[in-house]
N, CA and C atoms as an extended XYZ file, in Angstrom:
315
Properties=species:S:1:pos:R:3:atomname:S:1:resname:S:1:resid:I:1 pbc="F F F"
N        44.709      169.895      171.012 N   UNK     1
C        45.527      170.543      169.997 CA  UNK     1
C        46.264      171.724      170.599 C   UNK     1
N        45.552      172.545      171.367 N   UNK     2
C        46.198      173.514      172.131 CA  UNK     2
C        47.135      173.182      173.639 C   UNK     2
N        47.916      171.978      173.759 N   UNK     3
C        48.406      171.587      174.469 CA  UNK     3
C        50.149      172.120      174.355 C   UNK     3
N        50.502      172.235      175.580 N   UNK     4
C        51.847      172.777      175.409 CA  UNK     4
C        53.044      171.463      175.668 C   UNK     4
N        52.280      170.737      176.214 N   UNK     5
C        53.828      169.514      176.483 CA  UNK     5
C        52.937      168.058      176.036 C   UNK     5
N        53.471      167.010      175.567 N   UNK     6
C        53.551      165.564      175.642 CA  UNK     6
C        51.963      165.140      176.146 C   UNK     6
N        52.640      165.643      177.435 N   UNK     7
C        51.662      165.007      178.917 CA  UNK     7
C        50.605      165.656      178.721 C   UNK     7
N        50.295      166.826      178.793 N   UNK     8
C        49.472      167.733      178.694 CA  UNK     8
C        48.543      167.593      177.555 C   UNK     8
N        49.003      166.767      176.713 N   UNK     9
C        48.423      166.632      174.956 CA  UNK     9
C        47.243      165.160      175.640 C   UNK     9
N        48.362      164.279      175.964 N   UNK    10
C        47.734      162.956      176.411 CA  UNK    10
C        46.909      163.006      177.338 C   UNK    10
N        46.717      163.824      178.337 N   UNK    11
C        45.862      164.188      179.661 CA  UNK    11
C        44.353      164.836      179.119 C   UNK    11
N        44.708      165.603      178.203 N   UNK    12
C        43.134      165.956      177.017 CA  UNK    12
C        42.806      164.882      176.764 C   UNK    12
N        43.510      164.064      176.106 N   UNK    13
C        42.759      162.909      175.814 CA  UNK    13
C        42.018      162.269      176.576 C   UNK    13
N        42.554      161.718      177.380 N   UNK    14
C        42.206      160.869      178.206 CA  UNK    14
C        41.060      161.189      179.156 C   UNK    14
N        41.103      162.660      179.129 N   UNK    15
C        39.559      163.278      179.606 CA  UNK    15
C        38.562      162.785      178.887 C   UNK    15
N        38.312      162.822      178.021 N   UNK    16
C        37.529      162.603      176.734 CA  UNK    16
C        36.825      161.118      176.692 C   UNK    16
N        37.351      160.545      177.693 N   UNK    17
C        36.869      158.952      177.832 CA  UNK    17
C        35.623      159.010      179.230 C   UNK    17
N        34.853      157.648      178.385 N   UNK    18
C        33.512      158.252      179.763 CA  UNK    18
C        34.052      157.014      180.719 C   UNK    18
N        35.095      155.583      180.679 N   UNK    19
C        35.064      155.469      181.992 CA  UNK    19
C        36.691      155.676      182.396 C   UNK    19
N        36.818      155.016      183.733 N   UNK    20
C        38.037      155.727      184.533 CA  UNK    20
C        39.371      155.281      184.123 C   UNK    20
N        39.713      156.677      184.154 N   UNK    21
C        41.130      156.579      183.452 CA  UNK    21
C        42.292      157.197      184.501 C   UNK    21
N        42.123      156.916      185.541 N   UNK    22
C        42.889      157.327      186.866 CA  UNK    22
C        44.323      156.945      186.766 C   UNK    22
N        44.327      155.155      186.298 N   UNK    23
C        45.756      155.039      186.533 CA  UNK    23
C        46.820      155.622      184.888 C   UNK    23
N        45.777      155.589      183.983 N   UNK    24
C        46.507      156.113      182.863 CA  UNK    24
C        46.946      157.371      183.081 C   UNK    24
N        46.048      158.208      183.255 N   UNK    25
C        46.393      159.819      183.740 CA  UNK    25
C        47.890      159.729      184.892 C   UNK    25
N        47.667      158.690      185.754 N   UNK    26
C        48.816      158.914      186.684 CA  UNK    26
C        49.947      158.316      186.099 C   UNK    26
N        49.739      157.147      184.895 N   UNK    27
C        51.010      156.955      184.474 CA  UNK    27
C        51.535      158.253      183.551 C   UNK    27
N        50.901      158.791      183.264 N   UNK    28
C        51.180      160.020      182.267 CA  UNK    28
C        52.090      160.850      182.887 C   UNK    28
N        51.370      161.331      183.731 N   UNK    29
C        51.912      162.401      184.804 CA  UNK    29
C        53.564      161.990      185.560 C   UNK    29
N        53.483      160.748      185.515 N   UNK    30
C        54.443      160.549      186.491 CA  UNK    30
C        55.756      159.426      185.692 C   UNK    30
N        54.994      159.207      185.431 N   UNK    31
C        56.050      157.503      184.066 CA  UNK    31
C        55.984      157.615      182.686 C   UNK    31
N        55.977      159.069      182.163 N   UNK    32
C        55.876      158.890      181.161 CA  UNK    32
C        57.344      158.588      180.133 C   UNK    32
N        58.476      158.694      180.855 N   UNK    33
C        59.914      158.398      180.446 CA  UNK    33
C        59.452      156.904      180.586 C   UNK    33
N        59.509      155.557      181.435 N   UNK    34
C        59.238      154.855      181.637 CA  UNK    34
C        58.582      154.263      180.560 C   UNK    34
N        57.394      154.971      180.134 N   UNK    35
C        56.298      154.143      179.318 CA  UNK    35
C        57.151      154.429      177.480 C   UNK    35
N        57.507      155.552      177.381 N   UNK    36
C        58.471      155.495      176.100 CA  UNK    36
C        59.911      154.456      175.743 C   UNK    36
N        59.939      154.076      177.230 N   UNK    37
C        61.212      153.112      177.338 CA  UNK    37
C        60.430      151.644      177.349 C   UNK    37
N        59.328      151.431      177.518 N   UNK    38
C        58.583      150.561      177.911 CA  UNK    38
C        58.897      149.560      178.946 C   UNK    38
N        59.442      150.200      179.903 N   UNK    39
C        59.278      149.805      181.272 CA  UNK    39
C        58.565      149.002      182.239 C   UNK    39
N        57.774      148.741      181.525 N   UNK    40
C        56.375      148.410      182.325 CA  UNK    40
C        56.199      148.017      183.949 C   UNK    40
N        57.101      147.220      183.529 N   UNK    41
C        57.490      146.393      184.723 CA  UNK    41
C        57.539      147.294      185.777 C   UNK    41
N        58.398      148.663      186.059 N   UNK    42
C        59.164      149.416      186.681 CA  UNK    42
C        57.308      150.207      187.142 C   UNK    42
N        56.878      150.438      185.920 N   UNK    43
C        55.714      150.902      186.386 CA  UNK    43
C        54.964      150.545      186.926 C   UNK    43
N        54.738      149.359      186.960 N   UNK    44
C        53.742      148.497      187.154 CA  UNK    44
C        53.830      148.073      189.611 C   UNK    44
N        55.234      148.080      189.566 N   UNK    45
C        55.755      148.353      191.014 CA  UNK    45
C        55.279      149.597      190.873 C   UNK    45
N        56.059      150.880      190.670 N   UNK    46
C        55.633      151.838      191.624 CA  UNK    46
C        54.727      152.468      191.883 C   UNK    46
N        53.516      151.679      190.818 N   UNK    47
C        51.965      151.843      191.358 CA  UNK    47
C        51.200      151.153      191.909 C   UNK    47
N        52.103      150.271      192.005 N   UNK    48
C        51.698      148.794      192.955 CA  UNK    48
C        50.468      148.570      192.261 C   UNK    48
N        50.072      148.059      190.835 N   UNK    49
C        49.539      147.110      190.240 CA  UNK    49
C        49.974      145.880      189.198 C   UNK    49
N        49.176      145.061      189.212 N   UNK    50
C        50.054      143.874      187.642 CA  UNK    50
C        50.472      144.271      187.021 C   UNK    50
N        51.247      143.302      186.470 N   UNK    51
C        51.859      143.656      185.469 CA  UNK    51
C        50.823      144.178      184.247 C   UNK    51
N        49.994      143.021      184.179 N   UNK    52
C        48.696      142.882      183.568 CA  UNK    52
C        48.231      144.046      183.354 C   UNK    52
N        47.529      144.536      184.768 N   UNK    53
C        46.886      145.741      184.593 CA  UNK    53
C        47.829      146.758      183.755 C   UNK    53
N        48.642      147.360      184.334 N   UNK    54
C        49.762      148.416      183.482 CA  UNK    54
C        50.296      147.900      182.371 C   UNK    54
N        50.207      146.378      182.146 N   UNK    55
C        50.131      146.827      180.685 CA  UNK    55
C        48.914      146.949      179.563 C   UNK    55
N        47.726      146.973      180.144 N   UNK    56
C        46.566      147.298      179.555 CA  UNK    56
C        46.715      149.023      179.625 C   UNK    56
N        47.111      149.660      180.393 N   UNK    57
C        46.705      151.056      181.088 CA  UNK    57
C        47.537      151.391      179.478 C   UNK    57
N        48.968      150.946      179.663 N   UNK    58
C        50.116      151.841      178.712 CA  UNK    58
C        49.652      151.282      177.439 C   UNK    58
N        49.201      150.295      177.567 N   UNK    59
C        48.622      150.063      176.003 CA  UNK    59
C        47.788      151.652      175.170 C   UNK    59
N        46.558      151.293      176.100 N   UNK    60
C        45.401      152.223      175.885 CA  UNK    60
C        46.455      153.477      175.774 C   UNK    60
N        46.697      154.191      176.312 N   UNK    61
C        47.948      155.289      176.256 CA  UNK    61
C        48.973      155.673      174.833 C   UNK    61
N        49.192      154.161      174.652 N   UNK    62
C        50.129      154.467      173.538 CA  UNK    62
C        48.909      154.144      172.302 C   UNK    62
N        47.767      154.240      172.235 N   UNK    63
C        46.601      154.755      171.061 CA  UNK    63
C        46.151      155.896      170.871 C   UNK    63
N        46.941      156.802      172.222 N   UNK    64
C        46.273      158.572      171.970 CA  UNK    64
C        46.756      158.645      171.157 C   UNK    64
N        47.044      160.233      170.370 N   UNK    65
C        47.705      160.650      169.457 CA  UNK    65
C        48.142      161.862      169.792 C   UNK    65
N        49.804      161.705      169.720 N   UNK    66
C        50.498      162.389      170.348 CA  UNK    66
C        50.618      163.864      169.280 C   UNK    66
N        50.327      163.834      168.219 N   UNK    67
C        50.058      165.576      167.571 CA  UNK    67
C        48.273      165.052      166.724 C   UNK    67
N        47.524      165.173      167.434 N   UNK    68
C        45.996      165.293      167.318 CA  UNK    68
C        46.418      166.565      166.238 C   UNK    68
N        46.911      167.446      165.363 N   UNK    69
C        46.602      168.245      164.537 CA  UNK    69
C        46.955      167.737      163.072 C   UNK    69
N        47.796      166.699      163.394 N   UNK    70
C        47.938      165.668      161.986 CA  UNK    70
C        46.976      165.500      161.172 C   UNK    70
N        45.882      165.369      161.679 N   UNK    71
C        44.505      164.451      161.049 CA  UNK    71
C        43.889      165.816      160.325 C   UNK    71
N        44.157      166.967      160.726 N   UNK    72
C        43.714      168.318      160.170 CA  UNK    72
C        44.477      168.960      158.976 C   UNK    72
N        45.788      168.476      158.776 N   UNK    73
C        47.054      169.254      157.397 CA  UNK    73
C        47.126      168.049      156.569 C   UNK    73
N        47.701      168.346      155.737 N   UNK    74
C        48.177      167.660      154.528 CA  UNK    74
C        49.503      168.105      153.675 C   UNK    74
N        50.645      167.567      153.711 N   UNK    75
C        51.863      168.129      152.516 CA  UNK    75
C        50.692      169.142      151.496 C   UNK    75
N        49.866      168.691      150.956 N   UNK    76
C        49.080      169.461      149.927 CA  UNK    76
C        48.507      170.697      150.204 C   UNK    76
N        48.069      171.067      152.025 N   UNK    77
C        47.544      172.283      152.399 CA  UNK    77
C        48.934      173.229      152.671 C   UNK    77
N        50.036      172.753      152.647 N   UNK    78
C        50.753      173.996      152.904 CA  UNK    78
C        50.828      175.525      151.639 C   UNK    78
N        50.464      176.270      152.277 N   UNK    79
C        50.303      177.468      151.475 CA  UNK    79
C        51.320      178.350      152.290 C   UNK    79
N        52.054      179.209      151.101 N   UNK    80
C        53.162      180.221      151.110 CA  UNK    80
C        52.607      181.343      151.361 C   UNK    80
N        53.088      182.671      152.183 N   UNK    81
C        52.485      183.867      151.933 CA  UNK    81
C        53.413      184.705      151.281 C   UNK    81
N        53.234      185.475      150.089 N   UNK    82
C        53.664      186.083      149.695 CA  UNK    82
C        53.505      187.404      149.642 C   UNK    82
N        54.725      188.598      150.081 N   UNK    83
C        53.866      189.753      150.120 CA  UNK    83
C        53.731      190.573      149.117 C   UNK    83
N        53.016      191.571      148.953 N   UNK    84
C        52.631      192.655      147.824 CA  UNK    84
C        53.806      193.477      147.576 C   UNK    84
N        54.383      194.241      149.085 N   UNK    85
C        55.668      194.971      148.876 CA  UNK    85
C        56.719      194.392      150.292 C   UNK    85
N        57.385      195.007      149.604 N   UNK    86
C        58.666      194.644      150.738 CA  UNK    86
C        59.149      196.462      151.683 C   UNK    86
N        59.768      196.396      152.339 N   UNK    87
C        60.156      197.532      153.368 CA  UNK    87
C        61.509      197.448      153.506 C   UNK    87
N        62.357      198.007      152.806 N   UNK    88
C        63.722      198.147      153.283 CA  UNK    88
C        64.612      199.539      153.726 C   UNK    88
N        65.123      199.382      154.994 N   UNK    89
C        65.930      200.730      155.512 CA  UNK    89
C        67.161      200.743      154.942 C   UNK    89
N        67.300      201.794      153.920 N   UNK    90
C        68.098      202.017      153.370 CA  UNK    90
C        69.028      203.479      153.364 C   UNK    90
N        70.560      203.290      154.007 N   UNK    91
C        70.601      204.712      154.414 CA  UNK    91
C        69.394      205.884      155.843 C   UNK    91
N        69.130      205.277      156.392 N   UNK    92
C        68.473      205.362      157.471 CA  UNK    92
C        66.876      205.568      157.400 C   UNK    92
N        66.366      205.587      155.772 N   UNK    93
C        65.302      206.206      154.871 CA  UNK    93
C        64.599      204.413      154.432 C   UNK    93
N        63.155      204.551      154.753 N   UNK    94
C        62.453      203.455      154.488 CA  UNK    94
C        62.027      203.350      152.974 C   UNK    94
N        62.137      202.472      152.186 N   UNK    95
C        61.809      202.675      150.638 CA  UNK    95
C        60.846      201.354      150.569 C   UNK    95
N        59.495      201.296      150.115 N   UNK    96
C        58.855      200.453      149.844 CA  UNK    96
C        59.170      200.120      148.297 C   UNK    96
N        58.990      198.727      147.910 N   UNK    97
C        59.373      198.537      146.779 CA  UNK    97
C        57.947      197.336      146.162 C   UNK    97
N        57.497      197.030      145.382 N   UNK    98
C        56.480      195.971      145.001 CA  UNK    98
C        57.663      194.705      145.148 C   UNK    98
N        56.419      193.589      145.605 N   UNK    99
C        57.028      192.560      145.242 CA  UNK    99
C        57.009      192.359      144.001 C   UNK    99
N        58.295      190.937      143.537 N   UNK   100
C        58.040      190.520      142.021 CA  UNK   100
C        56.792      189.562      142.173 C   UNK   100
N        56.215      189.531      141.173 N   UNK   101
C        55.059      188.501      141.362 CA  UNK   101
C        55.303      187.271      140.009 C   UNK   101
N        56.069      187.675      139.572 N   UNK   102
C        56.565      186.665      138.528 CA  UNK   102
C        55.471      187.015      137.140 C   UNK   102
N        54.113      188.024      136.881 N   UNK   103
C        53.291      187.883      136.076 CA  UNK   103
C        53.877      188.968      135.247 C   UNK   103
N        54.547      188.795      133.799 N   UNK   104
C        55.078      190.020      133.075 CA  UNK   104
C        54.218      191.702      133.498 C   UNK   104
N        55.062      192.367      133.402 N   UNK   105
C        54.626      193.744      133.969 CA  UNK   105
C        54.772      195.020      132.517 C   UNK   105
């Protein structure tokens, strides 16, 4: 979840597996334009394995989940913050003012 790029998201993952995930990690790292184009083929040469194999590897690959924080929000959890007062420079002089809160006053 705390991943900053693509690759970097998918490379967590793929840690997370107990057996070897060498050539996935290297397609990540290195083909990952390739594997969104589905290339395979192209990949599959410049790692000098089957076709077969790479396309089992990019399979498994394209089952990570590319925003792992999905499964955590919902349209329904978004919450607004609203503040109490506001701060405006006015004439070079700061004037706090209440927010409206919409509840008759």
């Amino acid at each position: 979840i705390g991943a900053r790029s693509l690759e970097e998201c998918l490379l967590i993952q793929l840690t997370q597996f107990d057996d070897d995930v060498s050539l996935e990690c290297r397609i990540v790292a290195s083909y990952l334009d390739d594997l969104a184009s589905n290339r395979i083929q192209k990949i599959a040469k410049a790692i000098d394995v089957s076709l077969d194999i790479a396309q089992k590897a990019c399979d498994r690959i394209r089952k990570l989940e590319p925003k792992p924080g999905r499964e955590f929000a919902s349209l329904r959890d978004v919450r607004y913050v609203t503040p109490d007062v506001y701060v405006d420079k006015i004439d070079g002089k700061y004037v706090i003012r209440p927010a409206q809160t919409g509840i008759c006053q």
